[in-house]
C-alpha positions as CSV (number, residue, x, y, z in Angstrom):
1,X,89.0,36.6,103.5
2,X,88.1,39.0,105.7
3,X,91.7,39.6,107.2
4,X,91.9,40.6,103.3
5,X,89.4,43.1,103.3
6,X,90.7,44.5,106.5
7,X,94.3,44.9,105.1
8,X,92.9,46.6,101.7
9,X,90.8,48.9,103.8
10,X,94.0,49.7,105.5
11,X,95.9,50.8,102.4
12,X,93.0,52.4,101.0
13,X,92.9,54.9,103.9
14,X,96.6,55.3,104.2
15,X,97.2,56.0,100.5
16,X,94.1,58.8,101.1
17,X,95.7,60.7,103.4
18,X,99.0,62.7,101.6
19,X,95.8,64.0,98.9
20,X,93.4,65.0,102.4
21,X,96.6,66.4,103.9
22,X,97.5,68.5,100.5
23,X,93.9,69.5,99.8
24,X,93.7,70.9,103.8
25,X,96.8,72.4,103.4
26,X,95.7,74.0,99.6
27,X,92.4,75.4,101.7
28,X,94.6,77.2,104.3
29,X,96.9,78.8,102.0
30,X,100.3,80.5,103.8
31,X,100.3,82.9,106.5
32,X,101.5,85.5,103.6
33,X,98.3,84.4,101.3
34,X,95.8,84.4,104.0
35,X,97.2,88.0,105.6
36,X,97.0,89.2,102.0
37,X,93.4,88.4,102.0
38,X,92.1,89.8,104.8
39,X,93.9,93.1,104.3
40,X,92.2,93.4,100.7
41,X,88.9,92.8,102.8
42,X,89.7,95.4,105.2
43,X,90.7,97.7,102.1
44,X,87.2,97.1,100.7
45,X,85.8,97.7,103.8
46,X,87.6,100.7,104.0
47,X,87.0,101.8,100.4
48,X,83.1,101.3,100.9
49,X,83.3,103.5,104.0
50,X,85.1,106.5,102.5
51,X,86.0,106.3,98.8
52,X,82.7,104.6,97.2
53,X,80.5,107.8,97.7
54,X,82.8,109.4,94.7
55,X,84.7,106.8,92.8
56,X,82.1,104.7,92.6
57,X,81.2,101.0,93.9
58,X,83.6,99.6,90.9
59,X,85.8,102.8,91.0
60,X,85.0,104.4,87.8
61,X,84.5,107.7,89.6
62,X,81.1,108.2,88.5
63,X,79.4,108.1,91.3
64,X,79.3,112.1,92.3
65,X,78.9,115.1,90.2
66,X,81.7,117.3,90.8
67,X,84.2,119.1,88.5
68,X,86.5,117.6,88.0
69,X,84.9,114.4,88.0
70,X,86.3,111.9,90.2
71,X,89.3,109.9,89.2
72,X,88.3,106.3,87.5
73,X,90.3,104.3,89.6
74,X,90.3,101.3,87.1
75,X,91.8,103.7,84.4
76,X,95.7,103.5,82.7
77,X,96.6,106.7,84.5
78,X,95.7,105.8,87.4
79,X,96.7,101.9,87.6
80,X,100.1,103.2,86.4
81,X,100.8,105.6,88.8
82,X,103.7,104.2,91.6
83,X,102.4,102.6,95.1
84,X,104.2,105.7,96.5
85,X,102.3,108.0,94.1
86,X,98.5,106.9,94.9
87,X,99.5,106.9,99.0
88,X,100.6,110.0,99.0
89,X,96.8,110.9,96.7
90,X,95.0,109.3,99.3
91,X,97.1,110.7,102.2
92,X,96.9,114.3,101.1
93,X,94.1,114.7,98.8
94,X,94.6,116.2,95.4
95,X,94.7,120.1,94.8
96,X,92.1,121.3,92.5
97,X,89.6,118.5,92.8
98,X,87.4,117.0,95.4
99,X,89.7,114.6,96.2
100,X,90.4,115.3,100.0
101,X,93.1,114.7,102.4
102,X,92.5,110.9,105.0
103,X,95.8,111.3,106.9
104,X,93.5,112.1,109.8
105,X,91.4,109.6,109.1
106,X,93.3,106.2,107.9
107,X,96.4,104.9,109.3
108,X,99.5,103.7,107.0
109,X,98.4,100.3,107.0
110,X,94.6,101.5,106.3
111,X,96.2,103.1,103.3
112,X,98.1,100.3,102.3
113,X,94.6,98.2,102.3
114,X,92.9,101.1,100.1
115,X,95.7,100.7,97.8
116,X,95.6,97.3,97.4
117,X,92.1,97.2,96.6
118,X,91.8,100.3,94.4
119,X,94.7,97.8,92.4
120,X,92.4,95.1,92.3
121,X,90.0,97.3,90.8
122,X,91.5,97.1,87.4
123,X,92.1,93.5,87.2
């Protein structure tokens, strides 16, 4: 009998461990998911640092009073501008608004990250 229980134990654990192993490996996520996620963090980060004080903690660029107002981030025109298009925005400011030049400030892949986040912004 218990040479029985011993042997069901047994199965019971090995038939545990392919859904333990597959939630683990569900929890990691790939290398691609998990670098994703950090650089959206670091685009936050960096968004809070230097875009927030204008566009606004959701983006909606009503956070400062300046004419023009600030662009609303979330907004059609915006989301539908090209990746290329809002770079080269945050790279070189935009003439005849507040929006300022960060080339000096924020490497390529610190614009990437702002990007990526200002596109989450929308969803």
């Amino acid at each position: 009998m218990t040479s029985r229980f011993i042997v069901l134990g047994a199965l019971f654990v090995l038939s545990c461990q392919p859904v333990a192993h597959a939630a683990s490996e569900q929890m990691k996520g790939s290398p691609q998911t998990l670098r994703e996620h950090y650089d959206l963090q670091e685009g936050k980060r960096l968004y809070e640092q230097y875009c927030r004080f204008c566009h606004g903690e959701q983006g909606k660029g009503k956070a400062f009073d300046v004419t023009p107002p600030p662009a609303d981030l979330t907004s059609p025109a915006v989301q539908q501008k090209s990746d290329y298009e809002l770079t080269q925005i945050i790279h070189g400011g935009e003439q005849g608004t507040a929006m300022g030049a960060w080339k000096w400030a924020l490497s390529d892949k610190d614009k990437q990250n702002v990007l990526q986040y200002i596109r989450s912004l929308a969803r």
